[in-house]
C-alpha positions as CSV (number, residue, x, y, z in Angstrom):
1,X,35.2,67.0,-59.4
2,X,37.0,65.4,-62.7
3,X,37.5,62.0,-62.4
4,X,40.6,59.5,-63.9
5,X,39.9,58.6,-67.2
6,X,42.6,56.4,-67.7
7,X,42.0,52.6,-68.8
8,X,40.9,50.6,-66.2
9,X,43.7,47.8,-66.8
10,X,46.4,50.4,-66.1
11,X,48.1,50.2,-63.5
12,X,50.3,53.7,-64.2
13,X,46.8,55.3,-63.6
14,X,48.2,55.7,-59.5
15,X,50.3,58.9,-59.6
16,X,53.7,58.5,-57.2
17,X,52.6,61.7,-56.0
18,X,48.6,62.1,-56.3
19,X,47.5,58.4,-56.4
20,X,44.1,58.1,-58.0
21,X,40.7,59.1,-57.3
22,X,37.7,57.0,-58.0
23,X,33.8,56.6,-57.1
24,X,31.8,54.8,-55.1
25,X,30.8,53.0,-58.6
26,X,33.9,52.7,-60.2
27,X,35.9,50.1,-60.5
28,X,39.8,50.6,-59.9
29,X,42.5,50.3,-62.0
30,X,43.9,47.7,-59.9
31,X,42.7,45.4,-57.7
32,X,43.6,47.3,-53.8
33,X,45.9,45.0,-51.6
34,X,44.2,46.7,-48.0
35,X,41.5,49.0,-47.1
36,X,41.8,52.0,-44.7
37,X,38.4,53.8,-44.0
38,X,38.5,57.4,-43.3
39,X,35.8,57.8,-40.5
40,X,34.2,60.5,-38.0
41,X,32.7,59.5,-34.6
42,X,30.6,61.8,-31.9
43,X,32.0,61.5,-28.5
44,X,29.9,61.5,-25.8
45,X,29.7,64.9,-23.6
46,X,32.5,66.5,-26.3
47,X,32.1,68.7,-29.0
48,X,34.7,67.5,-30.8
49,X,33.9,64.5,-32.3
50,X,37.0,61.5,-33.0
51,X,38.7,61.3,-36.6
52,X,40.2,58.8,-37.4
53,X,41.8,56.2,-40.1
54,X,40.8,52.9,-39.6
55,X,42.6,50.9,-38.7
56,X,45.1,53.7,-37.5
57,X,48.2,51.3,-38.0
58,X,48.6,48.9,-41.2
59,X,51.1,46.9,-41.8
60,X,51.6,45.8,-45.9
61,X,54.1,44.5,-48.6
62,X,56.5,47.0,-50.8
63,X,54.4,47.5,-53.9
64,X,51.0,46.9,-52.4
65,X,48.2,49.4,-53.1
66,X,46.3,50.9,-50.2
67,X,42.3,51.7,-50.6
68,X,41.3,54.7,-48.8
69,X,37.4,55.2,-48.4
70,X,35.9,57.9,-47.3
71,X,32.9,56.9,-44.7
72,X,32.3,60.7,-43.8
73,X,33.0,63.9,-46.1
74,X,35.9,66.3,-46.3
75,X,39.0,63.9,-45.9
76,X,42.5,63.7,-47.5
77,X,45.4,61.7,-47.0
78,X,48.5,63.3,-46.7
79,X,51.9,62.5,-46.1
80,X,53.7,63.6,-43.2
81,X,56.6,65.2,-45.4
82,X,59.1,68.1,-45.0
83,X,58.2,69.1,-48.9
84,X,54.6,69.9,-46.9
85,X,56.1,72.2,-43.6
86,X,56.3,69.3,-41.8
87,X,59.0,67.0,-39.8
88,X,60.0,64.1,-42.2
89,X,57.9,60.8,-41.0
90,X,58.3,58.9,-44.4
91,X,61.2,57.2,-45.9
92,X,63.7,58.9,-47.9
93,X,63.3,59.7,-51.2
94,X,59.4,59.2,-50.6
95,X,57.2,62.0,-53.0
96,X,55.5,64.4,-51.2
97,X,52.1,62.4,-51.8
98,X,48.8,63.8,-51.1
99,X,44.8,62.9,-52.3
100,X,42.6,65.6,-53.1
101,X,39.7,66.6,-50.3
102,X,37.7,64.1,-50.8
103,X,33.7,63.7,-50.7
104,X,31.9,60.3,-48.8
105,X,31.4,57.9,-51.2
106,X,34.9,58.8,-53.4
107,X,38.4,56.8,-52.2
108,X,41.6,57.2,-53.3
109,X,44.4,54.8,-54.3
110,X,48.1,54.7,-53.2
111,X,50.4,52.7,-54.1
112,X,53.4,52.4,-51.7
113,X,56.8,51.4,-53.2
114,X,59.4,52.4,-51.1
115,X,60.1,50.4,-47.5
116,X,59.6,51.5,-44.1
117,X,56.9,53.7,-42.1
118,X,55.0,56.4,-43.5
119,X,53.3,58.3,-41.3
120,X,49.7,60.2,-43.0
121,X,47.4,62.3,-42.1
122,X,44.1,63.8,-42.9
123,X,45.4,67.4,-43.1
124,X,42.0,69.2,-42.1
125,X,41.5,67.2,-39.2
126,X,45.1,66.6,-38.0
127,X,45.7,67.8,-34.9
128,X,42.4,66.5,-34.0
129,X,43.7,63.2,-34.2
130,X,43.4,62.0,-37.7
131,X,46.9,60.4,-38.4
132,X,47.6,56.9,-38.9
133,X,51.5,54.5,-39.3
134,X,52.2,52.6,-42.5
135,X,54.8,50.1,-42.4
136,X,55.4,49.4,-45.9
137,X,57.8,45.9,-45.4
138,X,59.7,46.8,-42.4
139,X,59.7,49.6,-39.1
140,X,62.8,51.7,-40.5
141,X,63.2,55.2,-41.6
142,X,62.2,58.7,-39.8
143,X,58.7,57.6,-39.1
144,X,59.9,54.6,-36.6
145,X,61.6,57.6,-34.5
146,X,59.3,58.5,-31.4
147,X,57.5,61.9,-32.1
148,X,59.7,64.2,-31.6
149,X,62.9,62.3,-32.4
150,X,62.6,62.5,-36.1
151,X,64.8,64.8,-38.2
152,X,63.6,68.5,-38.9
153,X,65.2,69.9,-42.4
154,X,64.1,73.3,-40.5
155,X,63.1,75.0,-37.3
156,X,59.8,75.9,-39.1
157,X,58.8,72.2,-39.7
158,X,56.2,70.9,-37.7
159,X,56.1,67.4,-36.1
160,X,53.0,65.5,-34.9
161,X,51.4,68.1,-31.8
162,X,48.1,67.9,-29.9
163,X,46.1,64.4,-30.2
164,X,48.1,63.1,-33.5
165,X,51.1,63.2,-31.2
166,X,48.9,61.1,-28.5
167,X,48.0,59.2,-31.7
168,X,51.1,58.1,-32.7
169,X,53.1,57.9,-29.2
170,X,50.3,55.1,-28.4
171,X,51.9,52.3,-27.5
172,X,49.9,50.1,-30.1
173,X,51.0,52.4,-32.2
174,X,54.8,51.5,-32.1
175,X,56.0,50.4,-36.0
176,X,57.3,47.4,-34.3
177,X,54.0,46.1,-33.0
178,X,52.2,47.1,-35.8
179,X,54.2,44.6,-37.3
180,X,54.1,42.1,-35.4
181,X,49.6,42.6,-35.3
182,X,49.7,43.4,-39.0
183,X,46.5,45.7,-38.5
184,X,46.0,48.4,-35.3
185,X,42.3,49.3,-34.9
186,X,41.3,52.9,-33.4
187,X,39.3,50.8,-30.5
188,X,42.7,49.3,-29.5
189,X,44.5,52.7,-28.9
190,X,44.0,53.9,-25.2
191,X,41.3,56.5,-24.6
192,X,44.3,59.2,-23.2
193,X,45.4,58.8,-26.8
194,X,42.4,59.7,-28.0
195,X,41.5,62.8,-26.1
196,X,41.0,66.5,-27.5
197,X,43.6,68.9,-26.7
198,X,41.8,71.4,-29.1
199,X,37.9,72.7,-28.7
200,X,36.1,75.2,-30.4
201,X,36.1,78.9,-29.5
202,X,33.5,79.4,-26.8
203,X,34.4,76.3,-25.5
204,X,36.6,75.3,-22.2
């Protein structure tokens, strides 16, 4: 995969849109503000095991650059945006902003700029569960609707289904609370949340 080659004392190196991609031993343009980790986990007795972003809910500053490591293979972090097919969980005027798939020991830098909750997701292993809430300075904007409730540009757009709609209808989930808790952990969301509503073929 090409890596940035821009200066490592730029700050313009995180793209509005596709943020910035570094390696295990690389040293970012800019000193992160938080970390997220982009983790798998097997379930006991399930095929399926959990993905998840943790924590799962992050509260942060306009301006602040988020961290994104990838713990396990095959990640990205997408938002949840109606330039994407999807119902709009991010503020207005928010770029459609997505990483690369990603490999374990690569992150990816964002740097969020515009107020309110974004809602991501790893787009591989979404309906599996693997979305998690920003709230970038305050709980406003499309994302701090319930699922469901947020505006769709069309009847083809898609809003959160099967466990990322468990996901983010968690209570601990709510914008508010994320808030007021600053950080959400995936061990503090209720095990209902959590469950598989897909499974593999072959499997009940």
């Amino acid at each position: 995969m090409q890596q940035n080659t821009t200066s490592q004392t730029d700050g313009d190196a995180i793209d509005p849109r596709f943020g910035y991609v570094g390696t295990r031993d690389q040293e970012p343009p800019v000193e992160p503000d938080h970390t997220i980790d982009l983790q798998i986990r097997p379930r006991e007795d399930v095929p399926l095991p959990e993905f998840y972003f943790e924590p799962t809910g992050l509260a942060i500053d306009v301006g602040d650059t988020v961290r994104f490591n990838l713990a396990s293979p095959h990640h990205n972090v997408n938002a949840h945006h109606p330039a994407f097919g999807y119902t709009q969980r991010v503020p207005d005027g928010v770029p459609p902003f997505s990483s690369p798939i990603l490999s374990a020991g690569e992150y990816w830098l964002y740097t969020f700029e515009t107020e309110g909750v974004h809602n991501i997701m790893c787009a591989p292993h979404e309906l599996f569960g693997m979305v998690g809430t920003i709230v970038v300075g305050s709980a406003t904007g499309p994302g701090a609707n319930p699922v469901g409730g947020a505006p769709a540009p069309s009847e083809q757009s898609r809003p959160p289904e099967f466990t990322a709609g468990l996901v983010l209808s968690d209570p601990a989930m709510d914008p508010e609370n994320i808030v007021a808790e600053e950080s959400v952990s995936w061990s503090d969301l209720a095990p209902e949340s959590k469950r598989p509503l897909l499974a593999p073929i072959g499997e009940e």
